[in-house]
C-alpha positions in Angstrom: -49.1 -27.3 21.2 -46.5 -27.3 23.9 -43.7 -25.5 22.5 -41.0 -27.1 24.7 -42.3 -30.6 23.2 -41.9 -29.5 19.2 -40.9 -32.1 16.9 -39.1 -28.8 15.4 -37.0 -28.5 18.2 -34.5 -30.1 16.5 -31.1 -29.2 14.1 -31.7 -28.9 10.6 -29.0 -32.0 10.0 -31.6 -34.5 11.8 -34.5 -33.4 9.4 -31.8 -33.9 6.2 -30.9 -37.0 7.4 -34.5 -37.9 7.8 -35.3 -37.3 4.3 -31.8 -39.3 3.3 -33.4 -42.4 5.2 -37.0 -42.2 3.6 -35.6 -42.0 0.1 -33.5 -44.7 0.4 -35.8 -46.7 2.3 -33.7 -47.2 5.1 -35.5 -48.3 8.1 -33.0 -50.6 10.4 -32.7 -50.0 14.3 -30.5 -47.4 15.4 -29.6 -47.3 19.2 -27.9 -44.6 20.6 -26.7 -43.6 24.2 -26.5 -40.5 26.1 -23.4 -40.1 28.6 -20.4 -37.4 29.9 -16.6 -38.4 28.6 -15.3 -36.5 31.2 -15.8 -34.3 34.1 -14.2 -30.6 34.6 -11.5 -31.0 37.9 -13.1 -30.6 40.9 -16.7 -31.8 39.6 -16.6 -35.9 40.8 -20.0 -37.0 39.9 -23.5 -36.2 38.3 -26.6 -36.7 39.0 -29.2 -38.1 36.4 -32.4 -35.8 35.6 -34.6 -35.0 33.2 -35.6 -38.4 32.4 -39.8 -37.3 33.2 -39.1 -34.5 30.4 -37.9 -36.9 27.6 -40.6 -39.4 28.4 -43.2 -36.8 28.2 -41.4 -35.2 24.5 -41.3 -38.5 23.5 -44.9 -39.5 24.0 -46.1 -36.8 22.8 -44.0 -36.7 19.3 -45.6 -35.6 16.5 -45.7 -33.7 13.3 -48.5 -31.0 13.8 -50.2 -29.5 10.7 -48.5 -26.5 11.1 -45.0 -28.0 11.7 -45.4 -29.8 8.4 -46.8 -26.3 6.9 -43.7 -24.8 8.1 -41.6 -27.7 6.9 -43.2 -27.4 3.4 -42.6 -23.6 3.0 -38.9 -24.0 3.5 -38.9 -26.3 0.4 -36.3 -28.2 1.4 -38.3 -31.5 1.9 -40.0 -33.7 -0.9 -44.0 -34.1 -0.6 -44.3 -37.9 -0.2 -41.1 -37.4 3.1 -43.7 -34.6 4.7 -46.2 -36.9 3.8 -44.7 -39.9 6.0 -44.2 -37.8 8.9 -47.7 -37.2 9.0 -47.9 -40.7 11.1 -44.2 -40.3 12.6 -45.2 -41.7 16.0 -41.9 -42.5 18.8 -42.0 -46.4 18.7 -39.0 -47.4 20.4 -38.0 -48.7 23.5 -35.9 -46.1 26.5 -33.8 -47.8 29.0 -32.3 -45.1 31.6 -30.7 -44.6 35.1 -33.6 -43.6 37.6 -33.6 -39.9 38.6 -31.2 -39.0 41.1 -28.6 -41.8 40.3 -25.1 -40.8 40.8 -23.1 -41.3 37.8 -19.5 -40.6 36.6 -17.7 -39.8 32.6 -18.4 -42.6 30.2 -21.9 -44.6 32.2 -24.6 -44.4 29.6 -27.5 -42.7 31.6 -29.8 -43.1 28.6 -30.2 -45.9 26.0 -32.8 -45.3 22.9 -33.2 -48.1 20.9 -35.5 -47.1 17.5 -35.8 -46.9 14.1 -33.2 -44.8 12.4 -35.5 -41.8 11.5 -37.2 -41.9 15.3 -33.8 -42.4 16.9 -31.9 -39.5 14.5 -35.1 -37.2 15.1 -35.0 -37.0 18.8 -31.1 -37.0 19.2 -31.0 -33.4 20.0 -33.7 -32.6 21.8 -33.4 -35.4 24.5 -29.9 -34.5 24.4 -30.9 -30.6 25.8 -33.2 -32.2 28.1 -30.9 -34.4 29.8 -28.2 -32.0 29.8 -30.0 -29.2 31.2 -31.8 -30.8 34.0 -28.5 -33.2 34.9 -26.7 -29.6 34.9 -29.5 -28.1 37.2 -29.4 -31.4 39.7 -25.8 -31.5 39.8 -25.0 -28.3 40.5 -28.0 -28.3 43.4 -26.5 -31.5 44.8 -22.7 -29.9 45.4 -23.8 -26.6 46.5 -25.9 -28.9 49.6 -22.6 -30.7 49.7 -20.6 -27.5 50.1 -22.8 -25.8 52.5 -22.7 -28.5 55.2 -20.5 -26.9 57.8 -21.7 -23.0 57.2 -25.4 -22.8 58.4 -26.4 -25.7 56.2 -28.7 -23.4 53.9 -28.5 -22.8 50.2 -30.2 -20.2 48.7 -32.1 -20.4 45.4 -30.9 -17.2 42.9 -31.5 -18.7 39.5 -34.6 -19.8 38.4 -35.1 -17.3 35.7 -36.3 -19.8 31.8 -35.7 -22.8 33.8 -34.6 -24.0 30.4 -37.7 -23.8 28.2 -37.1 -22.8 24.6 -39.2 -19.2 25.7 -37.6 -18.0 29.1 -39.9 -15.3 29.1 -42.7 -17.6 29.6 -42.1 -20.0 31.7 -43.6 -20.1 34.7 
């Protein structure tokens, strides 16, 4: 298992609200968008990333044996709501700005369109994916921006986690 794709990486609230779905048999479409209300001064655009990382988690989505194990011993879930995450699969559809786009406070970079338990589940975690890699991208593309005119380098200092869930070891 690839521990920066866990279905458990995830806030508690998304798993409860989850379980409040499956017992009352809710299953409409949910859609939901990702996108910046406003930028700090000084900061007049982003760029889109991490769109290849929430792809990839949300191909991949799934409820191992031992994330349903863990799930069970906290004993906060009923057995027939574990038992329907067995085949939790992401069925939805993704519409999102291509990485690289330049994009400004209030453009939705990312649209999930799903139903409510597959849309609630991966909230947070494609939310830290964009954010992190639209941070990373960002901050990259002024610091080019701001070194035209010197010697036109920029040197790399912080690549130390590169954002995974276990800094010490990534690669």
């Amino acid at each position: 298992m690839n521990p920066a794709n866990s279905v458990l990486l995830t806030d508690l609230y998304q798993l409860t609200m989850l379980q409040g779905y499956h017992d009352a048999g809710m299953e409409d479409t949910a859609v939901f968008e990702f996108f910046v209300r406003r930028l700090h001064p000084g900061r007049g655009f982003l760029l889109a990333a991490g769109l290849e990382q929430s792809l990839e988690y949300l191909e991949q989505l799934h409820f191992s044996p031992e994330a349903l194990e863990w799930l069970a011993s906290t004993k906060r879930f009923s057995p027939a709501f574990l038992a329907s995450l067995e085949s939790l699969r992401f069925t939805g559809d993704v519409h999102a700005m291509p990485e690289g786009t330049v994009f400004f406070p209030n453009e939705p970079i990312l649209r999930v369109t799903a139903p409510i338990a597959e849309a609630q589940l991966v909230e947070t975690r494609l939310i830290n994916l964009l954010h992190l890699q639209t941070l990373i991208a960002s901050k990259a593309a002024r610091s080019v921006l701001m070194a035209r005119g010197t010697a036109g380098r920029c040197v790399r200092l912080n690549a130390i986690g590169g954002g995974q869930p276990d800094p010490g070891g990534a690669p």
